[in-house]
C-alpha positions as CSV (number, residue, x, y, z in Angstrom):
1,X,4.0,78.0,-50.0
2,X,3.9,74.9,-47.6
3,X,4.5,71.6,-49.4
4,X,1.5,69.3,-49.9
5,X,0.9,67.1,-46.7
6,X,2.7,63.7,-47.1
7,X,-0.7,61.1,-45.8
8,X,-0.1,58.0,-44.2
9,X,-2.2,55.4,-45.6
10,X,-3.0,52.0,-44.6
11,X,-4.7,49.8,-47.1
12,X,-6.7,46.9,-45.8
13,X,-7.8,43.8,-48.4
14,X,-8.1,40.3,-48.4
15,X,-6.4,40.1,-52.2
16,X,-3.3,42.0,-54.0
17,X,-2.0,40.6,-57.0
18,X,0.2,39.4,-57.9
19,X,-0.3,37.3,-54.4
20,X,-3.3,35.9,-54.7
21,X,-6.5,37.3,-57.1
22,X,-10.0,36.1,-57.4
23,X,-11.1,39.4,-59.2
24,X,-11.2,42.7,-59.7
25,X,-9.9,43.8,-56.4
26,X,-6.8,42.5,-56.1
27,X,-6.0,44.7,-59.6
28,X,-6.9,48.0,-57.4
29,X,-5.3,46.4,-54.6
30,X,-1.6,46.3,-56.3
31,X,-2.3,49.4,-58.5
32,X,-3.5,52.1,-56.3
33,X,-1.6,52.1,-53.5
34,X,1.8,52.1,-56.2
35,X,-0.2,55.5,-57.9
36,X,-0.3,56.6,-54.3
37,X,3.3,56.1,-53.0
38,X,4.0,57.6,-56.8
39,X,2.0,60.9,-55.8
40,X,4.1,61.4,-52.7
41,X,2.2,59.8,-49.8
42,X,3.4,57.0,-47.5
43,X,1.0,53.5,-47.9
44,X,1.3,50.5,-46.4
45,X,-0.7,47.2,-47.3
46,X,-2.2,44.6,-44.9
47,X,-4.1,41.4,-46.6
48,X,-4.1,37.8,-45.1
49,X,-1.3,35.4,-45.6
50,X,-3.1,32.5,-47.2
51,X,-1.8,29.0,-48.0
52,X,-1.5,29.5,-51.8
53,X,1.1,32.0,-51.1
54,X,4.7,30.9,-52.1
55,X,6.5,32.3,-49.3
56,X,10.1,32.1,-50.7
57,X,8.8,33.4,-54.1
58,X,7.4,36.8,-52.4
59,X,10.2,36.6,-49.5
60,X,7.9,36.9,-46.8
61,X,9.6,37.3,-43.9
62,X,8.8,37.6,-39.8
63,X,9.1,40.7,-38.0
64,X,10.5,40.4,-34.1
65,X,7.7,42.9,-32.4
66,X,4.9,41.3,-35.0
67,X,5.3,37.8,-34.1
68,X,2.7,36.2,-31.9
69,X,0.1,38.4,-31.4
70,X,-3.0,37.8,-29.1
71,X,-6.7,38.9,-29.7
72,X,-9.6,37.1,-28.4
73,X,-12.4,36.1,-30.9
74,X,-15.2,35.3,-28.9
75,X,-14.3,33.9,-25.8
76,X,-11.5,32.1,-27.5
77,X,-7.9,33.4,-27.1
78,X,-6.2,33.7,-31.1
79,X,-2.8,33.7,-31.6
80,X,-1.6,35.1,-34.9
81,X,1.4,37.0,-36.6
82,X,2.3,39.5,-38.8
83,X,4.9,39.6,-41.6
84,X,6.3,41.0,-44.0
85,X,7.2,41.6,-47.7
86,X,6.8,44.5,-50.6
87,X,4.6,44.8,-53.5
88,X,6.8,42.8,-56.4
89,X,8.0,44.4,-59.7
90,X,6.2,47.4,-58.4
91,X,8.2,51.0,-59.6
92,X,7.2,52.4,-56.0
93,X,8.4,49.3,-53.1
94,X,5.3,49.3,-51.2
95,X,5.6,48.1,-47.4
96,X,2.9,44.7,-47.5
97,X,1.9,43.1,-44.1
98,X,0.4,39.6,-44.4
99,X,-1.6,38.3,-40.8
100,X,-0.5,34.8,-40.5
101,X,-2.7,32.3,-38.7
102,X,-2.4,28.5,-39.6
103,X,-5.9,27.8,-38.6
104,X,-7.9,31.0,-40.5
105,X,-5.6,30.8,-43.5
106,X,-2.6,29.3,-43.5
107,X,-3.8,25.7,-44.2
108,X,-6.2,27.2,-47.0
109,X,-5.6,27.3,-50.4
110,X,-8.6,29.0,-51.5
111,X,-9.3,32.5,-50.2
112,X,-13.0,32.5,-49.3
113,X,-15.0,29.2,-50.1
114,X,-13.9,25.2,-50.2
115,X,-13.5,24.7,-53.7
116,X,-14.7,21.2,-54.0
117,X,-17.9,22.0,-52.4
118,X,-18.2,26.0,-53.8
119,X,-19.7,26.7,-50.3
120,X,-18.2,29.5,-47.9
121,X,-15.8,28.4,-45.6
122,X,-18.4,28.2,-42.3
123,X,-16.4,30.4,-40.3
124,X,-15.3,33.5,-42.5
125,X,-17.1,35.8,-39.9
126,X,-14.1,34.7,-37.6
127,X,-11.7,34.7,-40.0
128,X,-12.5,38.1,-41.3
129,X,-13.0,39.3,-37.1
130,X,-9.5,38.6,-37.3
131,X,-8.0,40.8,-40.0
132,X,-10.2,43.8,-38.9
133,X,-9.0,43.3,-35.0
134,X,-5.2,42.8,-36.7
135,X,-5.5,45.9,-38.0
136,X,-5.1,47.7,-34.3
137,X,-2.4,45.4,-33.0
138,X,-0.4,45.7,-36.0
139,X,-0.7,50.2,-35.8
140,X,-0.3,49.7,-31.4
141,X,2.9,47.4,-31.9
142,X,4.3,49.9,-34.8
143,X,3.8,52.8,-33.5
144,X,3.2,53.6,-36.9
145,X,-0.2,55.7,-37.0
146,X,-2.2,56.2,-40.6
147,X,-4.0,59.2,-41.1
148,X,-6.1,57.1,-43.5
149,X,-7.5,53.4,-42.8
150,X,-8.5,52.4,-46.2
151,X,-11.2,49.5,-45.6
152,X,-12.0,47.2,-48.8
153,X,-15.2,44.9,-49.7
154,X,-16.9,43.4,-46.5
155,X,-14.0,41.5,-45.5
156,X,-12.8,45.2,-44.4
157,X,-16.1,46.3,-42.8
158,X,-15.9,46.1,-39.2
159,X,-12.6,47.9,-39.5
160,X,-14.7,51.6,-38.8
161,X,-17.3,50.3,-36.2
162,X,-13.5,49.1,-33.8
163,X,-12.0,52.4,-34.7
164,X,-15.5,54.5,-33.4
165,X,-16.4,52.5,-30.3
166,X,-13.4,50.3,-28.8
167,X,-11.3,52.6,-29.7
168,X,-12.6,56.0,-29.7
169,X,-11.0,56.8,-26.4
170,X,-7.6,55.6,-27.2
171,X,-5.4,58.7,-28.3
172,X,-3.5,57.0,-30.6
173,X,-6.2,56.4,-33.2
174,X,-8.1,60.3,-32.6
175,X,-6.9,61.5,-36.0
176,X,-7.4,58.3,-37.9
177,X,-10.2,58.3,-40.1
178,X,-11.9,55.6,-42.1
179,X,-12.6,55.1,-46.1
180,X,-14.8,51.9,-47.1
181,X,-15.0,51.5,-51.0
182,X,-17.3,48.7,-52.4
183,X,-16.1,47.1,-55.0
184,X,-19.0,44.7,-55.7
185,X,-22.1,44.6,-53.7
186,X,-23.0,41.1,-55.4
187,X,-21.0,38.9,-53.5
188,X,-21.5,40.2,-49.2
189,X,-21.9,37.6,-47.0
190,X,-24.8,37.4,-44.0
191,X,-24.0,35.7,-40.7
192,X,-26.1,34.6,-37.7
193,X,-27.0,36.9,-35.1
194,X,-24.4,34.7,-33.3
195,X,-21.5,36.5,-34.6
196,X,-22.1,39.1,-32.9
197,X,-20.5,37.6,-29.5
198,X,-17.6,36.7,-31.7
199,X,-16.9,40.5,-32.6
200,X,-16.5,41.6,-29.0
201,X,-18.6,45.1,-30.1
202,X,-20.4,46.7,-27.2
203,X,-23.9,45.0,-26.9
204,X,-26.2,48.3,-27.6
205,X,-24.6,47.5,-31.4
206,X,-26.6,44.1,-30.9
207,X,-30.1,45.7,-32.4
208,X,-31.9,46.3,-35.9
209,X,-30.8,50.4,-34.5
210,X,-27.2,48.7,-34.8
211,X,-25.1,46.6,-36.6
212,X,-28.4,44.0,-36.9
213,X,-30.4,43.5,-40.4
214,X,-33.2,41.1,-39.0
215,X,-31.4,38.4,-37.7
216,X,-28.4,38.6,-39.6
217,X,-25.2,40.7,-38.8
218,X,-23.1,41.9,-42.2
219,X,-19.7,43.3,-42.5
220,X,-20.1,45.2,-45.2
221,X,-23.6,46.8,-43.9
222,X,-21.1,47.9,-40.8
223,X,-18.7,49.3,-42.9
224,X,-21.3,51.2,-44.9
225,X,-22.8,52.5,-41.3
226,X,-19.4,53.7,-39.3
227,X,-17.3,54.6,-42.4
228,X,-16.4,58.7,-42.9
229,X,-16.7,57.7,-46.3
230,X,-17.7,55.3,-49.0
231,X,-16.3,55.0,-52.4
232,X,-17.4,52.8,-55.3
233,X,-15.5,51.9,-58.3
234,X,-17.9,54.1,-60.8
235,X,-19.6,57.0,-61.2
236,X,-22.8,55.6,-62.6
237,X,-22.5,52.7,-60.0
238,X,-22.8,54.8,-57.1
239,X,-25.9,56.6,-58.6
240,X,-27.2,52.9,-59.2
241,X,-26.7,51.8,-55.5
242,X,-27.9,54.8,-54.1
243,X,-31.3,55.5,-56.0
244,X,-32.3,51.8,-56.7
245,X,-33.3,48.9,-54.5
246,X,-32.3,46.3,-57.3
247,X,-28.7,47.2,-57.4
248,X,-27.8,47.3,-53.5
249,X,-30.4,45.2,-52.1
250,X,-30.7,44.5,-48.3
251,X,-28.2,47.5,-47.7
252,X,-30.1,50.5,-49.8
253,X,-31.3,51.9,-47.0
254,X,-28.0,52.9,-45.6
255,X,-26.7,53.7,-48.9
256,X,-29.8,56.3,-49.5
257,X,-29.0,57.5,-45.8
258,X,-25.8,58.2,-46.7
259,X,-25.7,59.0,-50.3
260,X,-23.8,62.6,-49.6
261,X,-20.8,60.7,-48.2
262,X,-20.8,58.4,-51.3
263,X,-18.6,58.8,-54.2
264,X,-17.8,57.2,-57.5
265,X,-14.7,57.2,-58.7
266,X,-14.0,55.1,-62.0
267,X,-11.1,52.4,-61.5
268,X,-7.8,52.9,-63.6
269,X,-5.9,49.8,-64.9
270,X,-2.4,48.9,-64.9
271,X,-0.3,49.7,-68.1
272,X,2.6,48.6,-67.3
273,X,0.7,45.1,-67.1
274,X,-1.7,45.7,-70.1
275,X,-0.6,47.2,-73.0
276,X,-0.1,45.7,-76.0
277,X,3.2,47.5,-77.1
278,X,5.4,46.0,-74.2
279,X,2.7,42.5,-73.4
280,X,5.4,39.9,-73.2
281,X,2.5,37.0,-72.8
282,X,1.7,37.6,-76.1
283,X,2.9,36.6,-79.5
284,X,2.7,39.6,-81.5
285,X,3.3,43.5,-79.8
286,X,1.8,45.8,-81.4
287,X,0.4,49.6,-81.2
288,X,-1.4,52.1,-82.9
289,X,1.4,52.9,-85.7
290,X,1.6,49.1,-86.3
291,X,-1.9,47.6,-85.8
292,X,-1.8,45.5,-88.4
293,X,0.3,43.2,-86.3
294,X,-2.8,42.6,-83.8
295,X,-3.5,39.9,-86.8
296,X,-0.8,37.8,-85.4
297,X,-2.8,37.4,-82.2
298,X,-5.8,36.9,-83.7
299,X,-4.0,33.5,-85.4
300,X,-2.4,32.4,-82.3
301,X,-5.9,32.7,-80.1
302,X,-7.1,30.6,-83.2
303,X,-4.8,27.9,-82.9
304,X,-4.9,27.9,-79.3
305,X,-9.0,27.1,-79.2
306,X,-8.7,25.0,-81.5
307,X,-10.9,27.1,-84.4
308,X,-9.5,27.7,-88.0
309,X,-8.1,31.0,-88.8
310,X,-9.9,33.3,-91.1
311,X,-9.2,37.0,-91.1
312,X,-12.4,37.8,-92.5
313,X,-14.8,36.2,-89.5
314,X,-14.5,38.4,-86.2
315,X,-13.8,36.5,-83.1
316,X,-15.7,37.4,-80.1
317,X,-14.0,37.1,-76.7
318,X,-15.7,37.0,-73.7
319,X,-13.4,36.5,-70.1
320,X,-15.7,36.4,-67.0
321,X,-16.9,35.1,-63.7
322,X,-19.7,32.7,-65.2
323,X,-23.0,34.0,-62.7
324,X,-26.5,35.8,-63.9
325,X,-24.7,39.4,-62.5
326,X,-22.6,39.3,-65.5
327,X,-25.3,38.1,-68.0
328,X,-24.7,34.3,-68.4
329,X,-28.5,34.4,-68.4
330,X,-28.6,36.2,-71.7
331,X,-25.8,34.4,-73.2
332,X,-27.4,30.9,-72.5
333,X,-30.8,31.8,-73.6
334,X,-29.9,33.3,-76.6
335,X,-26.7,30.9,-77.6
336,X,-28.4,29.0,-80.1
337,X,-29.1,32.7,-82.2
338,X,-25.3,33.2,-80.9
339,X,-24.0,30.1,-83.0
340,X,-26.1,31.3,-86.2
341,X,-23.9,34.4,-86.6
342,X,-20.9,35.1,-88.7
343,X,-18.5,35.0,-85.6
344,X,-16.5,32.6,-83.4
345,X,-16.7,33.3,-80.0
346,X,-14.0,32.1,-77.1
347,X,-14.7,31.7,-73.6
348,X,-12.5,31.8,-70.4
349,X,-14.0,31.8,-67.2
350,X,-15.1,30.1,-64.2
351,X,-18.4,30.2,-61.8
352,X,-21.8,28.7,-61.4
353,X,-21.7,25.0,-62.4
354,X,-24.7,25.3,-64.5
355,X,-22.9,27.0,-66.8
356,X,-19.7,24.7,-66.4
357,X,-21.7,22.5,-67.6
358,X,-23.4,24.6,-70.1
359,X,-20.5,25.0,-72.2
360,X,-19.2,21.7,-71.7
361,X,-22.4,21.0,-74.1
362,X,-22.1,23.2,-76.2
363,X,-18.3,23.0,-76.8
364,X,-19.6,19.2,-78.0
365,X,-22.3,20.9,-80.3
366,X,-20.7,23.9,-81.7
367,X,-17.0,22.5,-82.2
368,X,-16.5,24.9,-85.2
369,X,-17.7,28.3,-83.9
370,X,-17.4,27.8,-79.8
371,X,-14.6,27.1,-77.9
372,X,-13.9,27.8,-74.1
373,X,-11.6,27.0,-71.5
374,X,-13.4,26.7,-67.8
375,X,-11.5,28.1,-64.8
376,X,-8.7,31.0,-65.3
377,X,-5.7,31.8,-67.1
378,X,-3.7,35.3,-67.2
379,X,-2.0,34.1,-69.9
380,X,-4.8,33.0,-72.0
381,X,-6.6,36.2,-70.9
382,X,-3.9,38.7,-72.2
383,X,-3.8,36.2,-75.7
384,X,-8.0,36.8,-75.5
385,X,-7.7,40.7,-75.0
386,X,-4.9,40.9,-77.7
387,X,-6.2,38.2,-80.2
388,X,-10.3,38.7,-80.3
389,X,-11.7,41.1,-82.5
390,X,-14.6,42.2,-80.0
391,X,-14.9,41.1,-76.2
392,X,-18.6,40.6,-75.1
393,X,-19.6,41.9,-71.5
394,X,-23.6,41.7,-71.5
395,X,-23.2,42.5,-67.1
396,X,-26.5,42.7,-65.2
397,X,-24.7,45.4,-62.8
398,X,-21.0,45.9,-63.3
399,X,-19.4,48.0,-60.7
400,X,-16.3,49.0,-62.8
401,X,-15.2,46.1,-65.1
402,X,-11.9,45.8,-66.1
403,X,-11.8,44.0,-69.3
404,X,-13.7,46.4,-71.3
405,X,-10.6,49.0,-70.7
406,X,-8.1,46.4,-71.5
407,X,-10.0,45.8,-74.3
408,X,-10.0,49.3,-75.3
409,X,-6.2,49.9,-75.3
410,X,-5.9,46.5,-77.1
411,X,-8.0,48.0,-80.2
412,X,-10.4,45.1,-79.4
413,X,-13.8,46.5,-79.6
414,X,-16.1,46.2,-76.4
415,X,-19.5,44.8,-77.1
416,X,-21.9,46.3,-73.6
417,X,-25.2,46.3,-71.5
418,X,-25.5,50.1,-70.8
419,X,-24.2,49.7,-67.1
420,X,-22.2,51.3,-64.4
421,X,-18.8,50.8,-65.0
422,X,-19.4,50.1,-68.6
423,X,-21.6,53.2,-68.9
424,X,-19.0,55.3,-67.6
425,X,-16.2,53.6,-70.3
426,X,-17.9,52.6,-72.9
427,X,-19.9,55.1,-75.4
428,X,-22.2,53.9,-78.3
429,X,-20.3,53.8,-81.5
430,X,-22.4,56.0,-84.2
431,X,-21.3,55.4,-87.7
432,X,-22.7,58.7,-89.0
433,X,-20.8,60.9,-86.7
434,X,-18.0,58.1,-85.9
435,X,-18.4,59.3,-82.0
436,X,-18.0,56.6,-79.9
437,X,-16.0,53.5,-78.8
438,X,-17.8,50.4,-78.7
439,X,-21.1,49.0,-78.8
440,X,-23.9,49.3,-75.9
441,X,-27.2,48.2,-75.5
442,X,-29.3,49.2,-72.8
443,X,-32.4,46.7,-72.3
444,X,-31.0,43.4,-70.0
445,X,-33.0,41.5,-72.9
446,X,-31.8,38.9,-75.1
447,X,-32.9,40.3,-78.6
448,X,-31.0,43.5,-77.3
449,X,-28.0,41.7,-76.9
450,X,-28.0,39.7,-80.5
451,X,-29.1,43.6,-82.5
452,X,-26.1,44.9,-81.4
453,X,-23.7,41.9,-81.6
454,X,-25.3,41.9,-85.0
455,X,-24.5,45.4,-86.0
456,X,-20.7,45.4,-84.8
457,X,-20.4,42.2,-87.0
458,X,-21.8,44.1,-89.9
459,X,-19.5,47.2,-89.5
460,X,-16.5,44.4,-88.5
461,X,-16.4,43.9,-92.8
462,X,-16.2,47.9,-93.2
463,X,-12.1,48.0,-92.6
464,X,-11.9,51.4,-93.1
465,X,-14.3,52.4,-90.2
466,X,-13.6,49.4,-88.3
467,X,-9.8,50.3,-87.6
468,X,-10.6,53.8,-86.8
469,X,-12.6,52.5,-84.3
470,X,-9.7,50.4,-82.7
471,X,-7.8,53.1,-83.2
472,X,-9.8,55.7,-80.9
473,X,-10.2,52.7,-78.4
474,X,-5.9,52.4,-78.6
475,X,-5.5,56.3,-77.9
476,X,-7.8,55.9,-74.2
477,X,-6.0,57.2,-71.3
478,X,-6.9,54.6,-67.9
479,X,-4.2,55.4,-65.9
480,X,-4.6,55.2,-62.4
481,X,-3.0,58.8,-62.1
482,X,-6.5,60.8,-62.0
483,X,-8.5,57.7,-60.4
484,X,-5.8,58.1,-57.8
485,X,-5.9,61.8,-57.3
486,X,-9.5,62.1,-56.7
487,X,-9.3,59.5,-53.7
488,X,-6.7,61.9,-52.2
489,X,-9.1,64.4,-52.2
490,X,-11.7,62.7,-50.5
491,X,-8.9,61.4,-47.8
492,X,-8.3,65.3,-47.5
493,X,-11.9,65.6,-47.2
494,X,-12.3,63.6,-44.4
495,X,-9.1,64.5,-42.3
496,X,-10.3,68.1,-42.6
């Protein structure tokens, strides 16, 4: 019997922790392509080299025959590098290329908007023309060919439309094939019609029959269109994004076009990062056999917001991006109810500034039952996951989520809006049957929210059936092994 095919894979994405991270994808980024290398199969990362990078602490290091590279962007000539380091602390050494231009990133410390003003940096279409074109130079000047291009958010997207029309002539990219997975649809970009001269695409991909949506061109509406195939981050997501208008917006109608090529697969999360029997950020490990030591956390996150320690009163974490997607909306309008409970609740998070300064009030107001810290800390995450007794995600539309897994292995109790990720993760506890690991509501309404906030607080003083409940949430399996394995099918799939 012939031994499984060893794929070459390269992964494209503008964040990898522990480089840089603004969410969610820079998790995946790190974690996946170590589960693939793990499996057998050969992947390399490429992700910009921004100026928050510590060079020396990651040592990043030039490569002779990827050092001044030229592209043209528009009509202007770009000069850029690429160099290299390897995924750190990683069990498998993955090969990591970082595209180095002073100009597009270099001089940069944030990765996608200014953050004094909060507005997109005004020339991310070139910036992000730049990693996509990159990607070409970097396989021509290897001679290192993937079998797989593996194309991430809309930063990726006009990765497939290069590969099918500058380059479908070339021989050296006639077996590569395309994957595009979507990791949130609520944050895509639309440029002027403008950027289209930027790309260098041929002009009959200038039209609404092309790459055009009105007036606007969008990466991740390219990727969607010239992709062999798109993943998302969650079973129930993809069904959302494919059947309803509300979830995908200005790019359902590609997404219904093409909803045979669309697959969900659930993210996994990194264990080796969170898990409460080896956490070294935390004060107290514990684990199933010894769960009475989670208590220990509980006391530190106490002390650490400031709020006195009782055993008795459940503390509700929440750890978020602070926008209406994720259901600040619910949380604002219904606070006041919030503060009447039997509960603390701790907030870390950054976003919106209407909700900065949201909490900033009501950290004034509520000194005894709310505390929060505005912008984000790992450290203070892990102590949240580890030391709260229920973490709160009330999400709009939640592609995957994270936290409510890491919540899960750390026997604190996920509290839900009935969701894709969260749907997939995250069943309704039922204390007659005890089937179940958390608590889920379904409506997006506010008196939703509170009923079931309500009823975990209620079954919180049962200790008997609250600890089994932790318990069933500690025994979850989230490895990225099967996550992993089902997107080497589909790369199968689509190499034929």
């Amino acid at each position: 019997m012939a031994a499984p095919k060893q794929l070459k894979i390269l992964f494209v994405t503008s964040e990898v922790v522990p480089f840089v991270k603004t969410g969610g994808l820079a998790d995946v980024s790190s974690a996946l392509p170590q589960k693939l290398q793990a499996l057998g199969h050969h992947v390399r990362i490429l992700m910009p080299k921004y100026g928050a990078i510590d060079e020396r602490k990651y040592k990043i290091h030039e490569v002779v025959r990827l050092k001044d590279l030229s592209t043209e962007i528009g009509k202007n000539e770009v000069i850029f590098s690429i160099r290299s380091s390897f995924l750190v602390g990683a069990r498998e050494r993955v090969q990591l290329y970082l595209l180095d231009n002073k100009h597009y990133f270099g001089i940069r410390r944030s990765l996608y908007s200014d953050p004094i003003t909060g507005k997109d940096f005004p020339d991310n279409d070139e910036r992000f023309i730049l990693l996509a074109k990159s990607v070409f130079e970097l396989i021509k000047k290897l001679g290192w060919v993937p079998d797989i291009i593996h194309c991430n958010d809309w930063q990726g997207g006009l990765i497939p439309v290069y590969l099918k029309t500058l380059y479908k002539d070339d021989p050296l990219f006639q077996n590569v094939k395309t994957i595009f997975t979507i990791h949130n649809l609520a944050y895509h970009p639309e440029f002027p019609k403008s950027t289209f001269a930027k790309t260098g695409l041929p002009e009959n991909l200038n039209s609404p029959k092309g790459l055009l949506n009105g007036n606007k061109i969008s990466f991740l509406r390219s990727g969607l269109l010239f992709a062999d195939a798109i993943t998302t981050v969650s079973e129930t997501y993809a069904k959302e994004i494919s059947k309803k208008k509300e979830y995908s917006g200005n790019v359902f109608d590609v997404l219904k076009k093409r909803k045979d090529s669309l697959y969900g697969i659930t993210n996994g999360i990194d264990t080796r990062v969170w898990n409460p029997e080896t956490d070294k950020i935390i004060p107290k490990k514990y684990s199933v056999k010894n769960i009475a030591n989670k208590v220990e956390n509980k006391k530190a996150l106490c002390e650490k917001f400031g709020l006195k320690f009782d055993e008795e009163k459940p503390v509700i974490g929440m750890i978020s991006r602070m926008y209406d997607e994720k259901g600040f909306d619910l949380v604002q309008k219904s606070f006041k109810e919030m503060m009447k409970l039997d509960a603390y609740f701790i907030l870390l998070g950054t976003g919106d500034k209407k909700y900065h300064r949201f909490f900033e009030t009501a950290l004034m107001k509520y000194p005894e039952q709310f505390s929060c810290y505005i912008g984000f800390d790992d450290s203070l995450a892990h102590l949240i996951e580890a030391g709260a007794d229920m973490l709160l995600m009330p999400s709009k539309k939640e592609p995957c989520g994270l936290n409510q897994m890491y919540s899960l292995v750390y026997g604190t109790i996920p509290i839900v809006r009935e969701t894709g990720g969260l749907a997939d993760t995250v069943k309704k506890f039922d204390e007659k049957t005890g089937a179940g690991n958390g608590f889920v509501f379904k409506k997006y309404e506010t008196k939703d929210m509170i009923r079931e906030i309500q009823r975990a607080i209620k079954i919180f003083k049962d200790k008997k059936t609250w600890q089994k409940l932790m318990k069933t949430g500690m025994k979850s399996n989230f490895d990225w092994v099967k996550p992993a394995k089902k997107y080497i099918e589909i790369y199968k799939k689509v190499i034929g």
